[in-house]
N, C-alpha and C positions, 0 to 999 in steps of 0.2 A: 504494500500500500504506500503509495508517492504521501509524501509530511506534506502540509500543506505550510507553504513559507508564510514568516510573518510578516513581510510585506505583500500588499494586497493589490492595490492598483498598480504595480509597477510590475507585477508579475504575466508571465505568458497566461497562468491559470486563469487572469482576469480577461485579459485580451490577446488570442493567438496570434492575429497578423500586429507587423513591424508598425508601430505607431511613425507617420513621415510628419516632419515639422516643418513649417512654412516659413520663411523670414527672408525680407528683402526678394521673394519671389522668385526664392531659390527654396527648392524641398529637400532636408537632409532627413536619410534613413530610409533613400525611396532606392534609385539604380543610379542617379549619381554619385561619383565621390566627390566629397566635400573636402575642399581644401582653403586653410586659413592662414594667411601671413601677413609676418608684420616684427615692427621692435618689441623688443619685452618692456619698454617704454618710448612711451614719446619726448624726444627731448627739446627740439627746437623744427620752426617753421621748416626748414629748410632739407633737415633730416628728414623727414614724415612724407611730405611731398615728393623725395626723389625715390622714396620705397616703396610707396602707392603708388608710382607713375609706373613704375617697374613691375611693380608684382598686377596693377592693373593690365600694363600692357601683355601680361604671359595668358591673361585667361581669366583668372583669380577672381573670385566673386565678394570675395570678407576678409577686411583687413583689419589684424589685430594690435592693441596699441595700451599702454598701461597710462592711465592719465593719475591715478592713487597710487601708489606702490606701497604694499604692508613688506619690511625688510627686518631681517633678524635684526640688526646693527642699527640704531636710533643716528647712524652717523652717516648712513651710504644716502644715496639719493631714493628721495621720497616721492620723484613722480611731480608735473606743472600742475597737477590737479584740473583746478577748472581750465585754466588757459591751455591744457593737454584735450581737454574736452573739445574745448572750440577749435582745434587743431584738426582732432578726426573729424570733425560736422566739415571742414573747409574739406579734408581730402575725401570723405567720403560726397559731399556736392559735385567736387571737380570731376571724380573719378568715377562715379556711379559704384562705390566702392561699399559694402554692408560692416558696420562696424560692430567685432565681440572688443569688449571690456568690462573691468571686473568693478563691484560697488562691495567694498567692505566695511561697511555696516549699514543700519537701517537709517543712521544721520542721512546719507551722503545718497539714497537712493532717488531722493526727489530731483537733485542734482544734478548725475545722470543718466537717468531715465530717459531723456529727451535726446539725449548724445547717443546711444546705443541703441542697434538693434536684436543684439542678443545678450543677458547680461548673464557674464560670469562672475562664477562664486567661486572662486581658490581654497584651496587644499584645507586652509586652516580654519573654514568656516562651513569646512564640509557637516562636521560637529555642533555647530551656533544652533540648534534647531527653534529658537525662538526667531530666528534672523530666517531658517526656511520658511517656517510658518507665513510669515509675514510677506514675504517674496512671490507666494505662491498665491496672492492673492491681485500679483500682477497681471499682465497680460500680454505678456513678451517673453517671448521662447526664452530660454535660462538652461546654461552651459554650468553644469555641477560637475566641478574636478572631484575628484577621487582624493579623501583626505591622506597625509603622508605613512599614518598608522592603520588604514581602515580596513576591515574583512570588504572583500563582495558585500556578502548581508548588509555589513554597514551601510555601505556604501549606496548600496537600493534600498535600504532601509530611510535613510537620508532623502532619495527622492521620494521617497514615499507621503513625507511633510508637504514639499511642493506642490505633492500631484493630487492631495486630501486637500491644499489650498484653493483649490479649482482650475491651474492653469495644468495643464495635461501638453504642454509645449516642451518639454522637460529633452533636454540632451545630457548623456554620460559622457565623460573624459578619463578616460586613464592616462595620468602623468605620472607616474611612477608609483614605489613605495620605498621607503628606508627597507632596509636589513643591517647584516651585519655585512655585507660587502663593500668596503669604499672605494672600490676601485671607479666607479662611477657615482655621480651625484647623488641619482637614486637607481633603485631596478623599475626598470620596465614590465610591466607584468600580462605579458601576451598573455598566457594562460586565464587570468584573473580576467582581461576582458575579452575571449573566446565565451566564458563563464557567464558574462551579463549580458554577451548575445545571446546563450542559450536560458537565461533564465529568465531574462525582459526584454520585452517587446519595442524598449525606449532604445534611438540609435544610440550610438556609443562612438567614439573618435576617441583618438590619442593622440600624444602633444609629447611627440621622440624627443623634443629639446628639453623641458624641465628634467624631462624621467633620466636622462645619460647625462645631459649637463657639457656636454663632447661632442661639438659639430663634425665631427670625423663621424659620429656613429649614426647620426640623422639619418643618413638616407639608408643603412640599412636595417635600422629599427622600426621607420616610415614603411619596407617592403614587407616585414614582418607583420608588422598591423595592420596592412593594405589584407595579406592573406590571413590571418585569425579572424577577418570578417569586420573589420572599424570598420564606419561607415564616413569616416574622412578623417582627415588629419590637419592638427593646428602646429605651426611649425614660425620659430622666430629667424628674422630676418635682420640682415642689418648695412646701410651703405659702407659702414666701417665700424664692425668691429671689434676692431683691437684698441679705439677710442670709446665704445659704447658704455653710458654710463650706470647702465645694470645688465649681468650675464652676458657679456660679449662671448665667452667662452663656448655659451651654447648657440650662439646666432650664426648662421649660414651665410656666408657673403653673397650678393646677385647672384654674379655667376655659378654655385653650387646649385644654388634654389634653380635656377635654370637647369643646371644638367642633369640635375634629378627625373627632370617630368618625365624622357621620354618612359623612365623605368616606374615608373608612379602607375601612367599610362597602360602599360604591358601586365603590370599586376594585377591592376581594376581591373583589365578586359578578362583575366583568366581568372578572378571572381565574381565576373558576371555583371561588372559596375561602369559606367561610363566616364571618359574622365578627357576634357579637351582641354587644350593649353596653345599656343600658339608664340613661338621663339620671339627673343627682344632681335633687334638686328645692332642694337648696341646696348654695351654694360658699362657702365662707369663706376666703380668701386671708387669711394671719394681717400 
């Protein structure tokens, strides 16, 4: 006799077919792959603009960008905040670009709410369940990372706050977990989210640069999740950096995020997913 799990609506048991999310008029969790890039923050006009021009002109539907940043270190950079806001509203205008970023706490939701079309919730607020609650009460698709400690269970357990809120727009993220391994940032846990395809019906994407922390391992962590069945992938970008003023380490220069697709590409088609992109004819790494 199958247990019946304790979460409810996030389960296949409640709803067999793949729930598809709509946003910016793109559907993720249907037969496209969904792919997201961008800085791990936004730092200045200039920056933002030449990596939305870029990742717009490959194909690229949503571009991701940190206008708050929550940082271990009270010392490192904290993100332009609101002026980081009105930064992606100008590149997402120019560019016909869909904007994910993250709102860490319920202060700063009203905020932006109007800047974002999909709003993400970072690892360390996977846990806040009074901050789900309340979120869920929105009405804009909402990207729940995978907190750094969390079971599966938790983890759907976690949406399960959101999708009791009324908003049933609900996207999973697997960005890694802690172990005892440090040879990378975090692990990757393809298996964990093979797991929450097979046990809910909500898409699910992975985000290979928090989870490795190691733009060397991007694109073959991206081909791994392409085939454990994510239904896209959120990947950081950067015109330079080895100047970037948060996680340059895990950011991809143009030119990689480039040479990645056509293998992006070849993997979505041999999982049955569609996936177009379209070459820059110039790269400028500043």
């Amino acid at each position: 006799m199958t247990q019946e799990p304790k979460y409810k609506l996030a389960s296949r048991q409640w709803k067999k077919n793949n729930t598809v999310v709509t946003a910016k008029d793109c559907q993720i969790g249907g037969d496209e792959l969904l792919l997201i890039a961008g800085p791990c923050a936004v730092e200045n006009e200039q920056q933002l603009d030449q990596i939305a021009s870029f990742v717009s002109g490959l194909g690229i539907k949503f571009l991701r960008g940190g206008a708050y940043k929550p940082r271990t270190s009270p010392y490192n950079f904290q993100g332009l905040q609101k002026e980081g806001l009105e930064l992606l509203k100008q590149a997402s205008d120019r560019y016909n670009l869909g904007i994910v970023t993250e709102v860490m706490d319920l202060s700063l939701l009203d905020t932006v709410y109007p800047y974002t079309d999909i709003i993400q919730i970072g690892s360390r607020n996977m846990k806040n369940y009074h901050f789900l609650k309340e979120l869920g009460k929105t009405d804009k698709p909402i990207m729940l990372k995978r907190g750094m400690d969390a079971t599966v269970e938790e983890w759907l357990l976690a949406a399960e706050y959101l999708l009791l809120g009324g908003n049933d727009q609900v996207i999973l993220c697997e960005r890694g977990i802690r172990t005892f391994d440090t040879s990378n940032r975090n692990t990757l846990d393809v298996a964990g989210l093979a797991l929450a395809k097979e046990l809910s019906h909500l898409p699910v994407i992975s985000d290979p640069s928090q989870a490795t922390g190691n733009r060397n391992l991007i694109r073959a962590t991206s081909l791994a999740s392409i085939a454990a069945g994510a239904d896209g992938l959120m990947i950081e970008v950067h015109n330079n950096p080895t100047d970037a003023l948060s996680d340059g380490p895990q950011s991809l220069y143009l030119d990689q995020l480039q040479d990645m697709m056509p293998d992006l590409a070849r993997i979505a088609a041999a999982m049955n997913k569609t996936f177009s992109w379209q070459k820059q004819p110039e790269i400028i790494n500043a």
